[in-house]
Each structure stands twice: as structure tokens, then as C-alpha cells.
N, C-alpha and C positions, 0 to 999 in steps of 0.2 A: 522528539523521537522520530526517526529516520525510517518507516514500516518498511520500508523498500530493502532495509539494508538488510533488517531481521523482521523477517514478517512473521514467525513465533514472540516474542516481546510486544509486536505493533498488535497484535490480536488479541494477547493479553492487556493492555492498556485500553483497547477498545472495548472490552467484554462491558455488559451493563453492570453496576453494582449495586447492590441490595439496597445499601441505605445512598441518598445522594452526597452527605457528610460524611460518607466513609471514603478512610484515606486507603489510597492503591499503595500497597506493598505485595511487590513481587521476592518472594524467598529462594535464594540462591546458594545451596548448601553444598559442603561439602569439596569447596577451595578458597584459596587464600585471600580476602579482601582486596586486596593490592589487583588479584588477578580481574576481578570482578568490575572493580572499576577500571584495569585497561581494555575492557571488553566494551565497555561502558562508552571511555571516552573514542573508542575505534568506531562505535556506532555514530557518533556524533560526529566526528573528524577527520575518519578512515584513515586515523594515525595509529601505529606503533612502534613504538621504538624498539631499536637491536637490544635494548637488555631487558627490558622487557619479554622479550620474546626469547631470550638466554635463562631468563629466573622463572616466567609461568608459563614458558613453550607446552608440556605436557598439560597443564589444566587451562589454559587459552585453548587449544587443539578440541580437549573434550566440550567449553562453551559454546564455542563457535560451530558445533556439529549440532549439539543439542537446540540451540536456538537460529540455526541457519544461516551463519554468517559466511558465506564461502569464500571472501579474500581474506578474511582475516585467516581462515582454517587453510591453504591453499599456502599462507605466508609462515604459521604454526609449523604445517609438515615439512617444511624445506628447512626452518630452525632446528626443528626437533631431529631430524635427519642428520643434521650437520655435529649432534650431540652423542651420537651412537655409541655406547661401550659395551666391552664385554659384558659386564653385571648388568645393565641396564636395558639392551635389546631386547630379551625377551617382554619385558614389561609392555616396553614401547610397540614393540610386535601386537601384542594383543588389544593393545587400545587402536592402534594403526587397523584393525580388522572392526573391532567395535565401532568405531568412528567413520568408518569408510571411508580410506584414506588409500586408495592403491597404491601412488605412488611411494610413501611412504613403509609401506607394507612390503614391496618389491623391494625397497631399499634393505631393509631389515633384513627379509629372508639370503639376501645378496650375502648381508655382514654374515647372519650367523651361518651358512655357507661355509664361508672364508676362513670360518674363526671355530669350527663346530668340535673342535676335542676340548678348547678352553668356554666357551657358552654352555655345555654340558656339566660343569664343574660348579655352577653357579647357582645358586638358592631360588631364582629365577626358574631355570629350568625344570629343578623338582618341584618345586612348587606346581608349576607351568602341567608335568608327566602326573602328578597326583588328582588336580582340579579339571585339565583340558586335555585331556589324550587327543582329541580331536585334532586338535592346534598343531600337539607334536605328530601323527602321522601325515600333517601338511608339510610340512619342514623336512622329514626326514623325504617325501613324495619329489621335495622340489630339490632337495638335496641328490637324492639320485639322478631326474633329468636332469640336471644342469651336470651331471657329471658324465650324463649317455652324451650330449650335446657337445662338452670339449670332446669328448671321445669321436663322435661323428665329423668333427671339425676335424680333427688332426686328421681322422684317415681319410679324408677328405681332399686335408694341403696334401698328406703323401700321395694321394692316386695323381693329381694334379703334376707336382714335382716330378711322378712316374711316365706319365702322359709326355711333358717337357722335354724332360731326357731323350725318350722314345722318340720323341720329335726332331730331336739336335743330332742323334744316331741316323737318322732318314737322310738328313741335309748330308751329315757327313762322309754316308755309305756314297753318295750320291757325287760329290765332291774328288771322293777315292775312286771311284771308278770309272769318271767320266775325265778330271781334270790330271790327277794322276799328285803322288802328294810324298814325299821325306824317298820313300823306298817300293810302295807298292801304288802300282798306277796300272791302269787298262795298256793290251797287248801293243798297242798302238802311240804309244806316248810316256818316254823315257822318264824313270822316274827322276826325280826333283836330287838335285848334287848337293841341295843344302842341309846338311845332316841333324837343324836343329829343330826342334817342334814345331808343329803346324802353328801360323797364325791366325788361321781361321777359326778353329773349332779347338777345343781343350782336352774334347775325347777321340782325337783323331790319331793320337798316337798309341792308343789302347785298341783301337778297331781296327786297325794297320797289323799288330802284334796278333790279333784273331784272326785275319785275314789268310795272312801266312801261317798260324797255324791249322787252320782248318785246311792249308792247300796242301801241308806235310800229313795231317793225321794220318795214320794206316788204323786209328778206329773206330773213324766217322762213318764205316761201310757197315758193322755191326751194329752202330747205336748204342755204341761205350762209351763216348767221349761228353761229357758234360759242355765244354767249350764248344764242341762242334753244333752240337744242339740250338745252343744258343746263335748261333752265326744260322743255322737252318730257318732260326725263327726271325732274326733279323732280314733275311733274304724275301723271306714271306709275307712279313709283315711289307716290307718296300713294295712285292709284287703288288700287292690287295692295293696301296695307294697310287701305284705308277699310272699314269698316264699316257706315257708316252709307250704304244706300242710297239713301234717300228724301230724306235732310235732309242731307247733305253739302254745303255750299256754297263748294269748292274747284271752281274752273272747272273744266271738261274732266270729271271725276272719273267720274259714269256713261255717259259716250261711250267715256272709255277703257276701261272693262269691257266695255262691249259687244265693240267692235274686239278688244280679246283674246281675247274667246268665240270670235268670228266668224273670228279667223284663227288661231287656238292659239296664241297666243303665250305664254298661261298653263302652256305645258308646255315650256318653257326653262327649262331644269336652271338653269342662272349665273342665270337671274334670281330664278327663286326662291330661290337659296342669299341675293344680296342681300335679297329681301324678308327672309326668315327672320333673317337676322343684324342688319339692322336692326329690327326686330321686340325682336328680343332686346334688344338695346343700350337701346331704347325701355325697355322693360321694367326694366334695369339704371337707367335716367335716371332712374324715376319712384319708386328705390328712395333716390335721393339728391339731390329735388329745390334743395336748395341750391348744387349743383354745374351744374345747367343752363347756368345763364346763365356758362360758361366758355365755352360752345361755341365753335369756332373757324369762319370761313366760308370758308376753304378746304373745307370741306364741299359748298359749291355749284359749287366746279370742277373735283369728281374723281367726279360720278358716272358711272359704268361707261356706254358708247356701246353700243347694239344690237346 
């Protein structure tokens, strides 16, 4: 005997015994022979075999917890894992927690996650709802995080996507106004003869279209126009990142600095979070300039209102 492997069994074979002619039996109740001695020959061999570990995966699992064998248990929950079913997780759930088996346990609450209107349906579960409430408002606990979680992730990719966009709109305000692009280009530089879509940018023929419309509206003066709105805030947003003060040739660009000095508006928390995050995005664009021209122009109709 191997004390090393299972120092519970090595301590019981060491204990004194009463009489010196009395024979050690250790009694092991309550699973299958067969499993008893692959525990047996594990201690001696640090052998088990794959089917072995397919027929007494669940009562190997609880031996080797019980008598502290942690590669055999370690080798148990990755079999027993790989046995997962509807009927059967909850079980394995509880012995996974009994046995102190995290990874195993995390695996379980994943499945019945995944699977929880047919897991529900199962003899398992009432059973589980009658003896362990305790158990089910774990489950039902980790069932809700993991569902705030995809939730915080999605809206997460979307601000990011949103950020992106924002960022490819910047490039391409910047582009229109300086380079000059299809139809609309600064006072100074005839526009482009070639009547087909930019091949810079993907939303440059949608911000071209807002362009000129925002130079037509007759009701961008009241604060009626939806589109115009949004060209106000695209303008703004440019100002707050531009750099270049003197040589900038995005309309508006140092008027709107000014007006932000003059009223503080450069000390709005949300605005600056969007400068910074687009900023950043920017940054991330110019790190994988082949990916630009994906931008999407949904960009141009979610930037955030004052």
C-alpha cells in the first residue's frame, strides 16, 4: 500500500490493532465491487482504464474524494463530465458539490444553463426542488448571471461596433473635406469626375448625401431636422478630436471649439467618455488599416444627442 497516494487507507492499515492475530478488513460500502477494486488497483499502479472510468466514473469520483486520491478524482471528473445528460446532471451536480469537484460542478451548472426548460422536466430536479432548495436557488443564481453576462457582453460588442463606426465617420468627414470625394469636396478642390463609390471608405457615400443635405435644409435653423442634428453632432464630435488647429478644413471645426470654451461644454463627463472611446477605436482602426473600409453607416445615426 502506497500511503502517499491515499494517506486515509495508509492510516487505516497503520492504526494498532487490538488483538496482534486479527485480520485488517477495511469495509467499503455502498458501490460496486468491480469499482472498489479499480480504486484498489489505481493505488497500487496509478492505472485506470477508459472503461473503467465510462462504468464506475460516478462511484470512482465519490472513492477517491473519500479516501483522497486526487489523480484518480481529477481523472473521475473529466469522465464524468464528458457523460453529461439531461436525466443525469442534476445527480452528478450534487455529488460534483458533495465531493468538491469545481471543475466538474461548473461544468454541470454550464449544461443545465443551456438545457434548463428540458433539466426541469426531469425526476432529478424534483427530487433535487423537494430535498435541496438550497442547490436549486444556486442554479437558478448562476443561471441569471450568466445571462446579465451575455447581456453585458453583447452591449458591450455593440458600444465597441458603435465606437468603430464613429471612428470610420471621423476618417471619412476628414477625407471629404480636405481631399475632396465623388461630388462633395472643400471650396478649393473640384470634385472627383468619377461618379462611382468611394474606394476609401463604404460610408462615404452616405455622409456625402448628409452633407448636402444639411447645406439645402431650410430646417436645420429651427432644430427640426433630425438629419441635420446628426451632421451638428458629427461636426462636434470631429471638433473635440481635431488637432490640427490652424489647418483643419472640416467646416465648423474652430467655431466649435471656441463655443465649447465659451460655455464649458468640454467638461461633460458622456462626452468626453465618447471622445475618448472613439479616439481609442480610431487608434485600434489604424492598427488594422485593411478592415476600415467595413465600416458600417449606421454610424451616422446613433451618435449620442446633447
Amino acid at each position: 500500500m502506497q500511503a502517499s497516494v491515499s494517506p486515509v487507507l495508509g492510516n487505516i492499515i497503520d492504526r494498532p490493532r487490538k488483538h496482534r492475530s486479527s485480520e485488517r478488513i477495511i469495509p467499503i460500502l455502498g458501490v460496486p465491487c468491480d469499482a472498489v477494486v479499480a480504486l484498489v488497483r489505481f493505488i497500487y499502479s496509478s492505472r485506470c482504464n477508459e472503461d473503467e472510468l465510462a462504468k464506475f466514473g460516478i462511484h470512482l469520483l465519490a472513492l477517491s474524494h473519500v479516501y483522497l486520491v486526487p489523480h484518480l478524482k481529477q481523472r473521475c471528473a473529466r469522465a464524468v463530465g464528458q457523460q453529461l445528460t439531461i436525466e443525469n446532471v442534476v445527480d452528478v451536480l450534487q455529488l460534483a458539490r458533495l465531493c468538491d469537484a469545481p471543475d466538474l460542478y461548473l461544468k454541470c451548472m454550464k449544461f443545465v444553463s443551456s438545457h434548463f426548460k428540458a433539466v426541469e422536466k426531469t425526476e432529478g430536479w424534483k427530487f433535487m426542488q423537494n430535498h435541496d432548495p438550497y442547490l436549486e436557488l444556486e442554479i437558478l443564481q448562476f443561471i441569471d448571471e450568466a445571462e446579465s453576462r451575455k447581456k453585458r457582453t453583447r452591449r458591450h460588442r455593440e458600444e465597441q461596433c458603435l465606437y468603430m463606426e464613429l471612428s470610420v465617420a471621423m476618417d471619412c468627414l476628414e477625407h471629404i473635406c480636405s481631399e475632396g470625394c465623388t461630388s462633395v469636396g472643400p471650396y478649393d478642390v473640384q470634385p472627383n469626375k468619377k461618379r462611382g463609390p468611394c474606394s476609401k471608405f463604404s460610408t462615404c457615400q452616405g455622409l456625402q448625401h448628409l452633407i448636402k443635405h444639411f447645406l439645402a435644409c431650410t430646417n436645420r435653423v429651427n432644430g427640426g431636422c433630425s438629419r441635420c442634428k446628426r451632421m451638428w453632432q458629427l461636426l462636434r464630435l470631429h471638433s473635440s478630436m481635431c488637432e490640427q488647429l490652424d489647418s483643419c478644413k472640416v467646416p465648423l471645426c474652430r467655431q466649435f471649439k471656441l463655443k465649447m470654451q465659451q460655455e464649458k461644454k468640454g467638461d461633460d463627463a458622456l462626452w468626453r467618455l465618447l471622445v475618448r472611446k472613439v479616439v481609442s477605436a480610431r487608434v485600434m482602426s489604424s492598427l488594422n488599416l485593411p478592415k476600415r473600409k467595413k465600416g458600417a453607416t449606421e454610424g451616422l445615426n446613433t451618435v449620442p444627442s446633447d
